[in-house]
C-alpha positions, 0 to 999 in steps of 0.5 A, a space after each residue: 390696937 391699944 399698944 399701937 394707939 399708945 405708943 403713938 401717943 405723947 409720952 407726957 400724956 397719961 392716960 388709962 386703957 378703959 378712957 382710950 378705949 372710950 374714946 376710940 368707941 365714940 369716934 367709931 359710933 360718930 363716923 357710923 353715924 355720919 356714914 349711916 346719914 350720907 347713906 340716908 341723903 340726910 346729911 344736909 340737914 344732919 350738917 345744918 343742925 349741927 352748925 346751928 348748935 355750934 353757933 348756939 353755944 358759941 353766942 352762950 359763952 360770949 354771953 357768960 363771958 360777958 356777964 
């Protein structure tokens, strides 16, 4: 799966096997997560949460901005 990954890849960016791999296990963790929420029926709540934090940090770095 690397060598696939990889030359799909830009070729202007370098990355190491290991951080390819970390980043393929994060979003394989991410997506079961999600799946295992839909199944729950706790997705709703999973969804306003996170829109909550993402608006959180967006007023926190209008803030540093600003200052």
């Amino acid at each position: 799966m690397l060598p696939a990954v990889k030359s799909a890849m830009n070729p202007s960016m370098a990355a190491y096997d290991v951080e390819i791999v970390n980043i393929i296990k994060q979003l394989h963790k991410s997506r079961r997560e999600i799946w295992k929420l839909q199944r729950e029926g706790r997705i709703d709540e999973h969804n306003k949460r996170q829109h909550m934090a993402s608006r959180r940090d967006q007023v926190r770095n209008l803030l540093i901005y600003l200052k």
